[in-house]
C-alpha positions in Angstrom: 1.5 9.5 -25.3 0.7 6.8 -22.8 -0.5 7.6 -19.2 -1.7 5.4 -16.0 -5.0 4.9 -15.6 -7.2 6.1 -13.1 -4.5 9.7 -12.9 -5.1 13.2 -13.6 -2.9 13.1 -16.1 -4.9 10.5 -18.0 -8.2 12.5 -17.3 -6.3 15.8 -18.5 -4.5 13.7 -21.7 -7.9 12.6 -22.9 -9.5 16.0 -22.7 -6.7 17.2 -24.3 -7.4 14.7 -27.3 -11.0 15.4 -27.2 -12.8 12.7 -25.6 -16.5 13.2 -25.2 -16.4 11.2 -22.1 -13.7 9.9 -19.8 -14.1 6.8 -17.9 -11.9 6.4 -14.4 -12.8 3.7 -11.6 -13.9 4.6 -8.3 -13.0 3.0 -4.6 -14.0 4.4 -1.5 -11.4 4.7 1.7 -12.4 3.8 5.0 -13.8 6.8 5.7 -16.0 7.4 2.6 -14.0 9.2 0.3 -14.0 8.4 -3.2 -11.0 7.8 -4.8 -9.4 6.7 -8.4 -8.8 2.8 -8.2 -9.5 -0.2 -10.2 -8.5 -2.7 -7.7 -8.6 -2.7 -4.2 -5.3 -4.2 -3.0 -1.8 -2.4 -3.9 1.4 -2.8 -3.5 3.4 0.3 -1.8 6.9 1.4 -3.5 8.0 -0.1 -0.1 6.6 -3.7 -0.9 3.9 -3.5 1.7 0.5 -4.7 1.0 -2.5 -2.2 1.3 -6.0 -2.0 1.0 -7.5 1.3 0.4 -11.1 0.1 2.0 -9.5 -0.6 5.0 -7.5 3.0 4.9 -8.5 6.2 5.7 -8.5 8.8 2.8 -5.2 10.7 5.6 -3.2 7.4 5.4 -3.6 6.7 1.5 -3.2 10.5 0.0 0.4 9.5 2.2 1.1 6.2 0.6 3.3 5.8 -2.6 2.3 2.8 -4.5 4.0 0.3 -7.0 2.9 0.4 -10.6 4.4 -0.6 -14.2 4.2 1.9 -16.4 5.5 1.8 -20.6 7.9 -1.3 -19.4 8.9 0.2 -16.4 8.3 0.0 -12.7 7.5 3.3 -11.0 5.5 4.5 -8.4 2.1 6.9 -7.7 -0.4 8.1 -5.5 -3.9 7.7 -5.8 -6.0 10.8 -7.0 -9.0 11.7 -5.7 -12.8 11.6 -7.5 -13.8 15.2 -6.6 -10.1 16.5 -8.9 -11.2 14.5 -11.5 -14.7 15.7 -11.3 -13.6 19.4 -11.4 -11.4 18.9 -14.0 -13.8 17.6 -16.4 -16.9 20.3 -14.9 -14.3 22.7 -16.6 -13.7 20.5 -19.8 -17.6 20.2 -20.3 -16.8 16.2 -21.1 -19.0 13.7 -19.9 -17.5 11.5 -17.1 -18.4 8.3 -17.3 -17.8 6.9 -13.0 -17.1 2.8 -13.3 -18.4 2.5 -9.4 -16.3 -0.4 -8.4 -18.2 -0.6 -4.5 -21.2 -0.2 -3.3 -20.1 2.5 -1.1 -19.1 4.7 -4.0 -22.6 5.3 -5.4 -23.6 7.5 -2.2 -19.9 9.1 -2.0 -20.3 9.5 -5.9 -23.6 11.1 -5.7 -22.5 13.9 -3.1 -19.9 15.1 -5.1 -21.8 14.9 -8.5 -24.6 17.4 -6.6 -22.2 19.5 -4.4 -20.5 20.4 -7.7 -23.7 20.7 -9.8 -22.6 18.2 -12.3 -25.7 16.1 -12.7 -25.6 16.8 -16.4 -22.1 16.4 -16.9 -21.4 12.4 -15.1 -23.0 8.8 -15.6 -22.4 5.9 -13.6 -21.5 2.5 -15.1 -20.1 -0.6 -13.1 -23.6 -1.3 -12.6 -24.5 -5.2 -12.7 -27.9 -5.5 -11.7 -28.2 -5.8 -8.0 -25.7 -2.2 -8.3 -28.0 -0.7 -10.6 -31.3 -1.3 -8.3 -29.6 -0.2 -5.1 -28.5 3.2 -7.4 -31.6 3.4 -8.4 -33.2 3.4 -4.7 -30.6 5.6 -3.3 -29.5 8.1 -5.9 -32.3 7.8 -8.5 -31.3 11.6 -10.2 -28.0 9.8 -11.1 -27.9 8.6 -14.6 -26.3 5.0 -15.0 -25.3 2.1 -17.6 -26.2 -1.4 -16.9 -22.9 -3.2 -16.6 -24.6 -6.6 -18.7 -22.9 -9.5 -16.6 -21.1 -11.6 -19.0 -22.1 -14.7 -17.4 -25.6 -14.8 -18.5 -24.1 -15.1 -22.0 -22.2 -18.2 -20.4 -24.6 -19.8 -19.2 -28.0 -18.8 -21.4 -28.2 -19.4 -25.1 -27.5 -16.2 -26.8 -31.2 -14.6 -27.5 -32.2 -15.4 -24.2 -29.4 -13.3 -22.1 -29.7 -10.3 -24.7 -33.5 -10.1 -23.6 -33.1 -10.8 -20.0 -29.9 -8.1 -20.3 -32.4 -5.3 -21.9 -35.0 -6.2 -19.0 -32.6 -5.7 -16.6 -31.4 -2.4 -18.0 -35.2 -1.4 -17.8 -35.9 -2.5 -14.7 -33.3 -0.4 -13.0 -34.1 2.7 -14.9 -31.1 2.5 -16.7 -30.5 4.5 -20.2 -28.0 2.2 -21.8 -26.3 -0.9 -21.4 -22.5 -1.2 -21.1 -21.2 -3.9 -22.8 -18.0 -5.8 -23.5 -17.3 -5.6 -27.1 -17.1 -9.1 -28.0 -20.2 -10.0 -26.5 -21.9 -7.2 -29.2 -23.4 -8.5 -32.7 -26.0 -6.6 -34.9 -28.7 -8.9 -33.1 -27.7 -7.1 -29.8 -28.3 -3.9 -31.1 -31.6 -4.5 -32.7 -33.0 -5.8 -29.4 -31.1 -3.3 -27.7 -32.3 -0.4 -29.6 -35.6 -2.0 -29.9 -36.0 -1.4 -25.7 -34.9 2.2 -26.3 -31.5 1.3 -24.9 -28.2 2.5 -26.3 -25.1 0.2 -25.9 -21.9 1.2 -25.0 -18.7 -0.6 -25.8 -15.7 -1.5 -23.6 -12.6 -1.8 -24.3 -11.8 -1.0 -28.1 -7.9 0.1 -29.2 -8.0 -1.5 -32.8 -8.6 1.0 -35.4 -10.4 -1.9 -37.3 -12.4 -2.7 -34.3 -14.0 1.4 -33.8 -14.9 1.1 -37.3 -16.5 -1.7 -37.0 -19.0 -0.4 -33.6 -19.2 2.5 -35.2 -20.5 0.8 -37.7 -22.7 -1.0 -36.1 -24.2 2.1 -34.3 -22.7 2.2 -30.9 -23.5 5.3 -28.8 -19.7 5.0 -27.5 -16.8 3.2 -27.3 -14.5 3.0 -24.5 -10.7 2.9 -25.7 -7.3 3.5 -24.0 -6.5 4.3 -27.7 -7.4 8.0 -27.7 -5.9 9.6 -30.4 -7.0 6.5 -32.7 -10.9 6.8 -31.6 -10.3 11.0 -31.8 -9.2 10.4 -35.6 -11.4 8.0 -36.5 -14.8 10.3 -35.0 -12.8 13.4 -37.3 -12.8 10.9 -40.2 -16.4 10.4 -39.9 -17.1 13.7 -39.3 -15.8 15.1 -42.6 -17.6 12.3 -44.8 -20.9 13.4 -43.1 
């Protein structure tokens, strides 16, 4: 069964199919409260343009937005952090927090103490610059370096692995998020090397999991639920 992104329902639909973690994106309002958002500028069901850093959290919880949903145009509102956050404190899954803003790692952080969940949430969207200013500010936090794909762009291949893993270490961070294609078994040598487990982004392909899972990812990040949930049973039973 499909759901947005970034909804309850999506938080509640991967629980339900027994995700270890769930992953949601997080934007701040104008006046500091954290909300679930990949992209900053929407479209309202009326065809006005908004911008939820330029809202306060009163106007937005207000505003119906346009979305495309299983071939079809609808419309939403935008949950907030703190619903998802209880929902998964009650699950006992990990939430994984893809900080999208600067702002959010401070309006992240509150919540994640108020609600005692230190244990239970990790940050990722963490490029380096993110990652050290986490670090400073909110250094309880667990987080993922976000590895920015443009070192592997611009650097021959061994060179932006190692400069990746320093950066990870550097920032005090306990893995390294990475987008799949960008993984080979040379990655994961260095990576495990450094003491740094690498998490995968975005995997739907039942080929694809077997093959990270293979490799000996510490997670993979899929929209494809159920096909992850069967595949981690699979393995379970040959163990």
């Amino acid at each position: 069964m499909e759901t947005l992104d970034n909804t309850l329902d999506a938080v509640q639909m991967g629980i339900k199919l027994g995700a270890d973690i769930v992953e949601d994106d997080v934007r701040v309002t104008k006046d500091g409260i954290p909300v679930l958002a990949h992209d900053d500028i929407w479209t309202t069901a009326a065809g006005r343009s908004i911008s939820i850093s330029e809202m306060s959290f009163v106007e937005l919880k207000n505003v119906e937005v346009a979305v495309d949903y299983a071939g079809k145009r609808g419309s939403m509102t935008f949950s907030t952090l703190e619903e998802m956050l209880r929902l998964i404190k009650l699950s006992g899954a990990i939430a994984n927090l893809d900080l999208k803003v600067d702002e959010a790692v401070d309006a992240a952080a509150e919540l994640v103490h108020r609600l005692g969940m230190l244990e239970q949430v990790f940050l990722s969207g963490c490029e380096r610059e993110r990652a050290l200013l986490a670090q400073r500010r909110q250094p309880q936090l667990r987080k993922l370096l976000n590895a920015d794909i443009r070192l592997f762009r611009t650097l021959p291949y061994e060179l932006a692995v190692e400069q990746t893993c320093r950066e990870a270490l550097e920032a005090s961070c306990f893995g390294i998020n990475m987008y799949h294609e960008i993984v080979t078994p040379w990655f994961m040598e260095r990576a495990h090397a450094s003491g740094l487990p690498v998490y995968v982004w975005t995997v739907n392909e039942t080929r694809l999991m077997e093959r990270f899972a293979d490799l000996g990812v510490a997670s993979i990040t899929a929209r494809n639920v159920q096909a992850l949930a069967d595949l981690k049973q699979a393995r379970a039973n040959e163990a």
